[in-house]
N, C-alpha and C positions, 0 to 999 in steps of 0.2 A: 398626444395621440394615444389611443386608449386602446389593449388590446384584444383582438379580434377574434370573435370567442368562440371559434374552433381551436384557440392554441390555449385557452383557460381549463385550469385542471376541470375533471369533472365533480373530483370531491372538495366538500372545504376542510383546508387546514390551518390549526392556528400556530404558525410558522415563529418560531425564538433563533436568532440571530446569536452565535456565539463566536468570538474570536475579532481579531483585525477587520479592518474593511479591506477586499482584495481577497489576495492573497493569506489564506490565513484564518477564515474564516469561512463556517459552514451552517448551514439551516437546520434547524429540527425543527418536527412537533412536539408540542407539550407532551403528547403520551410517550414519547420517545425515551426522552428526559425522565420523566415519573418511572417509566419501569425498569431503567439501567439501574444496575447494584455493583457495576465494575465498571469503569470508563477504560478502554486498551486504543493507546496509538502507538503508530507505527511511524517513524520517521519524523521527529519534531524538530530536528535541526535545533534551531535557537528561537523558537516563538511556541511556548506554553499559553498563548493567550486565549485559544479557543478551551482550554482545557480549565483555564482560569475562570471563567465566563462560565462555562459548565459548574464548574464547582459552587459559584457564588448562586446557582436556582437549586442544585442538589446535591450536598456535600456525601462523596463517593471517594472509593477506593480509586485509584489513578497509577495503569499501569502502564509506562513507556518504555518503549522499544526505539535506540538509534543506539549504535557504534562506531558513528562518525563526532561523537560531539561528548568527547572526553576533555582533559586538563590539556592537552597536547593541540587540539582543535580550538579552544579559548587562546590558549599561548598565542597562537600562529594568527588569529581572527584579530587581538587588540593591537599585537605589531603590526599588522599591515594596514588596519583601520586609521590607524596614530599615524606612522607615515604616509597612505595618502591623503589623509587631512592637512597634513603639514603641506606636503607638494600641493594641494590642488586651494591653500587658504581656508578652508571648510572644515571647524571646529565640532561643528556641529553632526557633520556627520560621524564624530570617534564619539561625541558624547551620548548619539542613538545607540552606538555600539556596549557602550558601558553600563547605559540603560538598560539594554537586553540582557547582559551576563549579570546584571544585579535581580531584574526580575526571573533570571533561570534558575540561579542559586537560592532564591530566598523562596520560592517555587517547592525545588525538590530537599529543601528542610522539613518542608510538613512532612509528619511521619507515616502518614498516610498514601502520601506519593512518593511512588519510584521508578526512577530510569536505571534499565539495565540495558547497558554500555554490553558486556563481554558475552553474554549468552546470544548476541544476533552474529558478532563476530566469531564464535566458533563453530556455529552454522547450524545452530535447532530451530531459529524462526527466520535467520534473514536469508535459507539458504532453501525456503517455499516461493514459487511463484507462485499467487491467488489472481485469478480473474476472476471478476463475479459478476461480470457486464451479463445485458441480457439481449445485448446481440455484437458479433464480431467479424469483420470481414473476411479479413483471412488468415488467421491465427497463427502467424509465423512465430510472434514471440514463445508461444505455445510450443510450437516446435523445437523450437532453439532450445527453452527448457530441458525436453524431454530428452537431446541429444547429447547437453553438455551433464546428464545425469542431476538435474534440478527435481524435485518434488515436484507436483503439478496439482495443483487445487484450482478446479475452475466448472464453468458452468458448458454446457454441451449446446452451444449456437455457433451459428452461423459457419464463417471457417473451421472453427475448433472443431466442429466432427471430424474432419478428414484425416487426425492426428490424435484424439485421444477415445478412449474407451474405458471401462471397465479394468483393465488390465493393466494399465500402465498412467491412472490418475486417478484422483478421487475428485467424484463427479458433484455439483451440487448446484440446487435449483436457484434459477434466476432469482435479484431480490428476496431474497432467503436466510436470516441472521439465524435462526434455527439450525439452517443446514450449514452454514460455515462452520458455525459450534461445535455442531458435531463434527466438521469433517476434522478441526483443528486438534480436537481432543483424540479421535482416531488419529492421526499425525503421531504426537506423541505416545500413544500407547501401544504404537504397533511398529516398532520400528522393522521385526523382519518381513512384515507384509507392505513395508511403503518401497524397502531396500529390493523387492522381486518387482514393485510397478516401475522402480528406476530402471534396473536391468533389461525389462521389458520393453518399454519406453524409448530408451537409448535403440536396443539393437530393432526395431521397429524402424526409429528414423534411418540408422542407417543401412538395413536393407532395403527397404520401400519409397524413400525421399534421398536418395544420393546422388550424385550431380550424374551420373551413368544413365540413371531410370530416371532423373526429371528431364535430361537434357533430350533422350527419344523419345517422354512425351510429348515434348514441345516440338519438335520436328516430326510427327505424327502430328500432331493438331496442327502445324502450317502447313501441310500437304495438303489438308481440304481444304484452303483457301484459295 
């Protein structure tokens, strides 16, 4: 069945496959791939494979970010792998295990690639929330951000007006690598202007959004029912 071409893009793209199948794996274009000069992720857990794939069309600088997947996270990942292969008869799944921590390590020897582990844990990049969707319903997590004192980087649709501005985020245009860039480099160069959108931010949610003022709106909007 072939599909129905109102939902086929309008432009053509010549589409490269990098990473696992699943899980794990994501699309580019060729031009995408050609003009990167830094490859940055965020969050690899134990699967370098898209980043591996990446490298093998254009050998790049490779910068990763996770603080969940130190010597202590390996430890704990091939004892319980081991034991439940042993409980459950299945070898094979401790030996995917093994595979993976061999392709992690042999991975982040190249001197070109590096995981830093301790700079998302003391809270310069794992302690922004980015949305960069380019529409959201009702931006609660947005919220939630701004209350418990999170950075806020995201794009100004949908729900997210109701909650962020000028004042208390840093705003940036839908589908926009441009503007993330800048917003992330402002991030770090400006810490006493991100530490007044925090402050601002916070006491926003909790004057404006507190269970006092949302709970008479909502009992004002069921009276006209």
């Amino acid at each position: 069945m072939s599909l129905n071409i109102s939902y086929k893009p309008q432009s053509s793209f010549e589409l490269i496959r990098c990473g696992r199948d699943f899980d794990g794996g994501y699309l580019l274009t060729k031009k995408t791939i050609k003009e990167t000069d830094t490859l940055v992720s965020f969050g690899i857990l134990d699967d370098c494979s898209f980043e591996d794939e990446f490298l093998k069309i254009k050998p790049v600088k490779v910068l990763c970010y996770d603080h969940t997947v130190n010597n202590s996270y390996w430890k704990k990942r091939i004892f319980n792998d081991l034991g439940a292969s042993i409980y459950n008869f299945n070898l094979k799944f401790f030996k995917n295990t093994l595979t993976r921590y061999f392709q992690f390590k042999k991975f982040f020897k190249i001197p070109t690639n590096f995981l830093e582990i301790e700079t998302i844990k003391k809270g310069s990049l794992g302690s922004i929330i980015s949305a960069t969707k380019d529409f959201e319903a009702f931006g609660y997590s947005i919220a939630e951000a701004l209350f418990v004192k999170t950075p806020v980087i995201c794009t100004n649709v949908g729900g997210v007006k109701e909650f962020v501005n000028k004042k208390n985020a840093l705003i940036i245009q839908p589908n926009n690598i441009q503007s993330i860039k800048k917003s992330l480099i402002y991030f770090f160069n400006n810490k006493k202007q991100i530490n007044k959108k925090i402050s601002y931010g916070h006491k926003m949610i909790k004057d404006k959004f507190n269970s006092d003022v949302m709970c008479k709106k909502f009992l004002k909007y069921f009276s006209y029912a």
